[in-house]
C-alpha positions as CSV (number, residue, x, y, z in Angstrom):
1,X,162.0,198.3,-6.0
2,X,165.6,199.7,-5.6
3,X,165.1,203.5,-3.8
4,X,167.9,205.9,-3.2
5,X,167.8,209.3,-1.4
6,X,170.4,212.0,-2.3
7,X,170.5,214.9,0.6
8,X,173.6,217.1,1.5
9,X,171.3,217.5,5.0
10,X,173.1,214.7,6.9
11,X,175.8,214.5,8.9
12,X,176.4,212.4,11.9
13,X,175.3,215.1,14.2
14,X,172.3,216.0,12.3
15,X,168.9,215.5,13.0
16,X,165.6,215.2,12.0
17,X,166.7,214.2,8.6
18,X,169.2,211.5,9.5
19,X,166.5,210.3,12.0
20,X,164.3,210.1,8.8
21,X,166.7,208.3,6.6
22,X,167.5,206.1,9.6
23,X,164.1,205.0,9.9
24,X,163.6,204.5,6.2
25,X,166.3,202.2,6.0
26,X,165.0,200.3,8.9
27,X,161.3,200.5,7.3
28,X,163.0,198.9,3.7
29,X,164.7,196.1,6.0
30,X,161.8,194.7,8.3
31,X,158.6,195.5,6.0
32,X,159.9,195.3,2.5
33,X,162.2,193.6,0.4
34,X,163.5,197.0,-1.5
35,X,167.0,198.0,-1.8
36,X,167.8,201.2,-0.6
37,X,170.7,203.3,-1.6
38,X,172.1,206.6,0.3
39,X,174.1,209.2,-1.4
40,X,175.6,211.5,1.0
41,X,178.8,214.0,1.3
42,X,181.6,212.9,3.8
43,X,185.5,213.0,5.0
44,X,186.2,210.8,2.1
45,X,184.4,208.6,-0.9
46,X,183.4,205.3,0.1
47,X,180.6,202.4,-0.3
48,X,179.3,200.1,2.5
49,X,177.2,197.3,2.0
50,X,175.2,195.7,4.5
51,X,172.4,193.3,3.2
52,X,170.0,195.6,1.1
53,X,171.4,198.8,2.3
54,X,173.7,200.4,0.2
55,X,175.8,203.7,1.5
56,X,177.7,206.3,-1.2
57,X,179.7,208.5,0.6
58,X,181.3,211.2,-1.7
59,X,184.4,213.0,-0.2
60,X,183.2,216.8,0.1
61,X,184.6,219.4,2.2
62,X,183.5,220.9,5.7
63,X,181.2,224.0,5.4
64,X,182.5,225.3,8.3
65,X,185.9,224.2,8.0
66,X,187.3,227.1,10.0
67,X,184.9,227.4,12.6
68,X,186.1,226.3,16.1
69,X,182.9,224.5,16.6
70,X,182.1,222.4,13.3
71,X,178.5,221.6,12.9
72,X,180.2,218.5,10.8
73,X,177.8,219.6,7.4
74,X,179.6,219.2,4.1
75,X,178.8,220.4,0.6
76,X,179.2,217.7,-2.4
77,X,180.8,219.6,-5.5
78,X,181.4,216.5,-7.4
79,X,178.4,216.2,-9.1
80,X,179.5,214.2,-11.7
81,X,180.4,211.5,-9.7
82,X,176.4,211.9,-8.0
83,X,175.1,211.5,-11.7
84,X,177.9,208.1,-12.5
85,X,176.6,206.6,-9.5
86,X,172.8,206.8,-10.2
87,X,174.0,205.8,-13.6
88,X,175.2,202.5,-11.9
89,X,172.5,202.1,-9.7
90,X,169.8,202.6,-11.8
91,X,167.1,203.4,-9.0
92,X,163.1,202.6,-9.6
93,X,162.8,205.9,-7.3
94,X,165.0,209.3,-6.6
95,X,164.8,211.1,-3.5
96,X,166.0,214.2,-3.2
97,X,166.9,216.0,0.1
98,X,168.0,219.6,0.0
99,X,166.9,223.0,-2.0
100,X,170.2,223.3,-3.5
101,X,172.7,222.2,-6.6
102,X,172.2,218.6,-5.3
103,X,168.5,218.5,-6.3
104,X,169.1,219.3,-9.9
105,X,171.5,217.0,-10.2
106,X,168.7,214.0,-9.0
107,X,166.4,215.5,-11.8
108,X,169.1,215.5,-14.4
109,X,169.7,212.0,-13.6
110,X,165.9,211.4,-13.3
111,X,165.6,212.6,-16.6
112,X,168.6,210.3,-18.2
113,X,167.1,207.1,-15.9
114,X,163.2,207.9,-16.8
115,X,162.9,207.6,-13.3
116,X,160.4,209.3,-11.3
117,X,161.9,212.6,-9.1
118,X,160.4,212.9,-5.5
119,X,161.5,216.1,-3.7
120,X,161.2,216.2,0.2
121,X,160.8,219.8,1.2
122,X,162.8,219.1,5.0
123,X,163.7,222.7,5.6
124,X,161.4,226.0,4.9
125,X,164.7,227.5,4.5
126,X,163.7,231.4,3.3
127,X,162.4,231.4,6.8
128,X,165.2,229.2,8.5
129,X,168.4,230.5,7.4
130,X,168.0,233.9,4.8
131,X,165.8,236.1,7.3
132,X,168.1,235.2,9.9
133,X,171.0,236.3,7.6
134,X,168.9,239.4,6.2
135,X,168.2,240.8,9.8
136,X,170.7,243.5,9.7
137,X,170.4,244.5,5.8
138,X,166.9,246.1,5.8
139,X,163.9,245.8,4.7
140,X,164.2,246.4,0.8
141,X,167.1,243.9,0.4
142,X,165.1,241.5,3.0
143,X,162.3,241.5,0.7
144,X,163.9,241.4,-2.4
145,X,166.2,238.2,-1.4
146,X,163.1,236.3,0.1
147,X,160.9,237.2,-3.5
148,X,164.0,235.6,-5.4
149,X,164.1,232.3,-2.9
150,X,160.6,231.6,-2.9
151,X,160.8,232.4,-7.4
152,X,163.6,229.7,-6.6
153,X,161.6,227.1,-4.3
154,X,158.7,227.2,-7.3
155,X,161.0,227.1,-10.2
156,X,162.9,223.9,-8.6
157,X,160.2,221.9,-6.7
158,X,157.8,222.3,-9.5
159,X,160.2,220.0,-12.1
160,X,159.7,216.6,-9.1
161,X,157.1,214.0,-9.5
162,X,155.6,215.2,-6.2
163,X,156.7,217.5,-3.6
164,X,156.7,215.9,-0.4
165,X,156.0,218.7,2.7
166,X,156.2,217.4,6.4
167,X,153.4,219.5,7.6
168,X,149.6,219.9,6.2
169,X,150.1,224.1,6.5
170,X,153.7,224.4,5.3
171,X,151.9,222.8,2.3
172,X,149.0,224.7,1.8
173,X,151.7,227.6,1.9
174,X,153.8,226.0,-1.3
175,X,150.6,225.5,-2.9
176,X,149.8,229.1,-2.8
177,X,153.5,230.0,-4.1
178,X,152.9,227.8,-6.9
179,X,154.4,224.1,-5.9
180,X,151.1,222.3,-7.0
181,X,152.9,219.0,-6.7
182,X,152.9,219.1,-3.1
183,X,151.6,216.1,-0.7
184,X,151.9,216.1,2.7
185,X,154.1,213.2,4.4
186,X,153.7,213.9,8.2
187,X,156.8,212.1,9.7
188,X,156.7,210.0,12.6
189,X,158.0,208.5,15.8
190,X,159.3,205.2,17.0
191,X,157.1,204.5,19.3
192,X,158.6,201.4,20.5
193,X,161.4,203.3,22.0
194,X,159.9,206.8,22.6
195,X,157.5,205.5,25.2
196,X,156.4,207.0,29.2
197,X,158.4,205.7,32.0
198,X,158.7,206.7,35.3
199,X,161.4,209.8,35.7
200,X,164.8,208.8,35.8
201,X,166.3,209.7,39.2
202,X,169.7,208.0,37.3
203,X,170.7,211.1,35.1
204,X,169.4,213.6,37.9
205,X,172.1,211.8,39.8
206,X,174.9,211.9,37.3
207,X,174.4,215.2,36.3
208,X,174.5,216.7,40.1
209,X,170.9,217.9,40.2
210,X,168.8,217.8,43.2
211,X,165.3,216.2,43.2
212,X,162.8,219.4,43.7
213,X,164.5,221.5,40.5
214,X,162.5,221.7,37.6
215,X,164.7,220.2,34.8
216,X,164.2,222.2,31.2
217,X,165.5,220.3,28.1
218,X,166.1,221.2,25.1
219,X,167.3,218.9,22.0
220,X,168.6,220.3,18.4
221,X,171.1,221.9,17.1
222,X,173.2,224.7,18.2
223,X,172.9,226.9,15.2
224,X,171.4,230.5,14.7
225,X,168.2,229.1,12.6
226,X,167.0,227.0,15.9
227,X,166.8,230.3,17.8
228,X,169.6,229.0,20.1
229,X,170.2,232.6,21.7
230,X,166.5,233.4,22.2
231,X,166.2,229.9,23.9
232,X,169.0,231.0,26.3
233,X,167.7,234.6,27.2
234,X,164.4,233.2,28.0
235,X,166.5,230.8,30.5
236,X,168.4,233.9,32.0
237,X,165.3,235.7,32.2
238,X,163.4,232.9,34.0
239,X,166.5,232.4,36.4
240,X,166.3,236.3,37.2
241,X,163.4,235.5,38.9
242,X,163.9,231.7,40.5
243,X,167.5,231.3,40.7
244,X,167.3,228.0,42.7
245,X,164.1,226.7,40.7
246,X,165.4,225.8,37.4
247,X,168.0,224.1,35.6
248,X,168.7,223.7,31.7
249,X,169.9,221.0,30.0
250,X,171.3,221.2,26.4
251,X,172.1,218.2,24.2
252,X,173.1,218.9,20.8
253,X,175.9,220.8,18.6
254,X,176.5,223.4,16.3
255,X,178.1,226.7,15.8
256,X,176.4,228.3,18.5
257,X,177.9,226.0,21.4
258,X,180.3,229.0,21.8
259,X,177.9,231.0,23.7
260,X,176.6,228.1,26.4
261,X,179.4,229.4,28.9
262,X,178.3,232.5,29.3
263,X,174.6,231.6,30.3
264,X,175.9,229.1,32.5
265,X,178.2,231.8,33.8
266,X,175.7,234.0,34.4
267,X,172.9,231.3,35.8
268,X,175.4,230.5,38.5
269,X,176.2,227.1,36.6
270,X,172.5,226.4,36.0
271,X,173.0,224.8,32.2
272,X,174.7,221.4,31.4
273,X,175.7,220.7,28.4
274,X,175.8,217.1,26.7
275,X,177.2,216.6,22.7
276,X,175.0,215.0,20.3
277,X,174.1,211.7,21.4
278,X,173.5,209.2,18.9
279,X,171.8,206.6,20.4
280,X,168.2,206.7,20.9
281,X,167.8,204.8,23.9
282,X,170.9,207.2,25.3
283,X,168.5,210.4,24.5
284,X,165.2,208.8,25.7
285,X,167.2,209.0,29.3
286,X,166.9,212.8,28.9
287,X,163.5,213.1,28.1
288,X,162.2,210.2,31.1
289,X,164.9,212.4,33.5
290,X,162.8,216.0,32.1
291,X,160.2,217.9,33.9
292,X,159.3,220.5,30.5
293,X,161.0,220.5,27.0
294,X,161.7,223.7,25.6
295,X,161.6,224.1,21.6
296,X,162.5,227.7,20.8
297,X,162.1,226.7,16.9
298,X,159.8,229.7,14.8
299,X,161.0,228.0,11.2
300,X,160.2,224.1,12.0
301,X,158.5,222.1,9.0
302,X,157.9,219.7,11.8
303,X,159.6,219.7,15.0
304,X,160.7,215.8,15.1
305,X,162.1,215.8,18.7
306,X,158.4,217.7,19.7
307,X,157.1,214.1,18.9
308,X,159.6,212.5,20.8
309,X,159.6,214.4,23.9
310,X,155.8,214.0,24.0
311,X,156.1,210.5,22.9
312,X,158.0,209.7,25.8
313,X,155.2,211.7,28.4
314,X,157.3,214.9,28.2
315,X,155.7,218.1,27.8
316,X,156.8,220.7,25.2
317,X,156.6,224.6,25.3
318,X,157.9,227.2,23.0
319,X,156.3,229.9,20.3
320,X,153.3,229.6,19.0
321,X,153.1,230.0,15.8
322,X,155.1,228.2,13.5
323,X,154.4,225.0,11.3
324,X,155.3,222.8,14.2
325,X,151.8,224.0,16.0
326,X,150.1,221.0,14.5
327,X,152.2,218.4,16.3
328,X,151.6,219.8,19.8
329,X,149.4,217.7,21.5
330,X,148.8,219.7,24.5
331,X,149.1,223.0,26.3
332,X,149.4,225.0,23.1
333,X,147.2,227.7,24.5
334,X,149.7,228.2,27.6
335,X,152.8,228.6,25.1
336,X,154.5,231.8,24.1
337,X,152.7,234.2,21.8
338,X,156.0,236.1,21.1
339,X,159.3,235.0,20.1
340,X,160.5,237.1,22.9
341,X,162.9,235.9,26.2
342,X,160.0,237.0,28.5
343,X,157.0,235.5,26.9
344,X,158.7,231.9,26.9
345,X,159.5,232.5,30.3
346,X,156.5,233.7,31.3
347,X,155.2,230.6,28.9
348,X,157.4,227.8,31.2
349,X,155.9,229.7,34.6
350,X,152.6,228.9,33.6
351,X,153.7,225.2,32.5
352,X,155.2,225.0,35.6
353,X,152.2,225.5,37.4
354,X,150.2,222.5,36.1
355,X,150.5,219.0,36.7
356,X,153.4,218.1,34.2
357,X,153.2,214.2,34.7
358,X,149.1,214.2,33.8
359,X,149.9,216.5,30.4
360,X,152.7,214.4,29.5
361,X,150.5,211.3,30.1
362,X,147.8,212.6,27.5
363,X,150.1,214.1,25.3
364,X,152.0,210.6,25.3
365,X,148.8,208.8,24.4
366,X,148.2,211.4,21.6
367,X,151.4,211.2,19.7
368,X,151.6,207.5,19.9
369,X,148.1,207.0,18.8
370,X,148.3,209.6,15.3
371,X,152.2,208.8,14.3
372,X,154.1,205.9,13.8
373,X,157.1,205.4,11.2
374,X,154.8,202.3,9.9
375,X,152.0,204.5,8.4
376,X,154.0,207.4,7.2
377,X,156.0,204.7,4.9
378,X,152.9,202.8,4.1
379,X,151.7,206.1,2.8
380,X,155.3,207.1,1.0
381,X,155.4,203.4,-0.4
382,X,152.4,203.7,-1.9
383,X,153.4,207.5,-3.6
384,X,156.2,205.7,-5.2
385,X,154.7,202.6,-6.3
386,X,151.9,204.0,-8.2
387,X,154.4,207.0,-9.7
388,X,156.6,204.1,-11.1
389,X,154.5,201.5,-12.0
390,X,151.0,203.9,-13.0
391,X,152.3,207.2,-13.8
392,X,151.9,210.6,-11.8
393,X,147.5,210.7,-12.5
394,X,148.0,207.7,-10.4
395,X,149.0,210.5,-7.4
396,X,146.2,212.3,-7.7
397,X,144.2,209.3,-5.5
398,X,146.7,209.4,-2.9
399,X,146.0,213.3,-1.6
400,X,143.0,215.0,-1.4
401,X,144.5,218.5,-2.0
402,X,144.9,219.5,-5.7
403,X,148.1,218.9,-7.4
404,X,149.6,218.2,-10.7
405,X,152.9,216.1,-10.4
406,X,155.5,216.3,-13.2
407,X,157.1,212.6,-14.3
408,X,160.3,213.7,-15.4
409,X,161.3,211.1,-18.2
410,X,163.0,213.6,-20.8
């Protein structure tokens, strides 16, 4: 079977999506003997071969080419060259990434290759980025923008084979818009190398921080849709009232880098921050060298680093609330109620409180025991097998929710 996902969402700072791709690619090389072909926007058009991976990369410009802090996204315009090289390909299976002109472009070429469509809803993105952007413009033009995006999300996810939604409630929420094509892909974690170890007095060492403060770590982007400045009040707030308790660590980047100075300023140099590190065995050194995560996220479809952090005997706290709830293993009840500064400090007080290393421990054997990579592709593999070779009623086994998945053939 010859796969190939399409998504503007990828960059090499990104996140959750890349990690997904990432592990997809590694899922077609050890357990399968697929080809899998990636489509993606960068400095310049190229292709790379390495055994049954195939990588497109289509020159597009930056998104934020004049920001001082690039967050390294890029928006493909050539389209037509998307469509010539699924017309070369010829791919069993389309995957597409992203809510926007991208995605048409896989069904058109779905349509022209009688290929089945597969939409993966990563981002609730009327929530992410459009209420964020709508906060100042009141409440009639709020409503009015969010009506037309969720029209939009029906009118474009309903044309895929299937709809796939990273959490069970995010699509139960679709459903009740109208997506009845939706099936929910939980994603996973790599347990082999998100795993407990002992804290890492190493990084405590490197980074200048005594043994008895309370290390706070937060992993993501540094953009306005992760709640960046929230996450950083809360931390000011909390060092109001222990300045010598706590320290913050911040590894990630994004537009919203600009405004770590001035909490660390004002915390008496109480944040580091570390650029987006790439290497998973680099980043598991930050969770095993942790005492709490923090996850400010109140738009997450999943909250892939949640998993990770727990995975590695981590505990997480941030708002409850959001479609990321599910994926808390423990100590959701002692998390904030309120996406407000106070709350989550008053949430990381109470955290700080218990025994860290014992909920860390359980939520460790949790994660590890209900997610791994394996099954969420065993499940995926299956979606795509029977669309191509059995036709969308063939979906209808796979889900128990209600659904009626278009094959787009033309």
């Amino acid at each position: 079977m010859k796969i190939c996902d399409v998504t503007q969402f990828y960059s090499p700072v990104s996140g959750g999506v890349k990690r997904y791709i990432s592990e997809k690619r590694r899922h077609v090389v050890e357990h399968t003997r697929d080809e899998h072909h990636l489509i993606i926007p960068g400095a310049e058009t190229r292709y790379e071969r390495e055994g049954r991976l195939h990588l497109h990369t289509i020159h597009s410009p930056r998104l934020d080419f004049f920001s001082r802090y690039p967050s390294r996204y890029r928006l493909i315009l050539n389209t037509r060259l998307v469509l010539d090289l699924l017309d070369d390909i010829r791919p069993d299976i389309i995957e597409s990434g992203d809510p926007y002109h991208l995605a048409w472009t896989a069904l058109r070429a779905g349509q022209q290759l009688h290929a089945p469509v597969f939409g993966f809803y990563h981002s609730h993105f009327p929530e992410a980025y459009l209420r964020t952007a709508l906060k100042y413009g009141g409440a009639w033009l709020r409503d009015a923008v969010l009506n037309y995006a969720e029209d939009y999300i029906v009118k474009l996810y309903s044309h895929f084979t299937a709809t796939l939604v990273p959490s069970e409630h995010l699509r139960q929420l679709l459903h009740g818009w109208g997506v009845t094509n939706s099936v929910t892909l939980n994603l996973g974690v790599d347990t082999a190398t998100f795993s407990p170890a002992p804290r890492d007095p190493s990084l405590r060492a490197d980074l200048g921080l005594p043994a008895d403060k309370k290390i706070l770590l937060y992993v993501g982007r540094l953009s306005p849709e992760k709640n960046i400045e929230m996450l950083l009040a809360a931390f000011e707030a909390l060092h109001a009232r222990h300045p010598h308790a706590y320290h913050l660590v911040v590894v990630g980047d994004g537009p919203l880098r600009r405004v770590l100075p001035a909490t660390r300023h004002r915390t008496n140099g109480a944040l580091t921050w570390r650029s987006y590190i790439q290497d998973n065995a680099g980043l598991t050194r930050y969770y095993h060298a942790a005492d709490l995560f923090i996850h400010p996220g109140v738009c997450e479809t999943f909250g892939l680093v949640v998993l990770e952090a727990q995975a590695c005997g981590l505990p997480c706290v941030g708002v409850r609330g959001s479609f990321m709830d599910a994926n808390v293993m423990v100590g959701l009840d002692r998390w904030a109620s309120r996406n407000d500064p106070h709350d989550i400090a008053d949430a990381i007080e109470r955290f700080s409180r218990e025994d860290l290393t014992v909920l860390g421990a359980e939520a460790s054997k949790l994660v590890r025991a209900r997610f791994s990579w394996d099954n969420v592709f065993a499940r995926q593999w299956t979606l795509y097998t029977r669309a191509r070779l059995h036709g969308v009623e063939a979906l209808h086994s796979i889900d128990p929710e209600p659904f009626t998945p278009n094959l787009v053939t033309g």
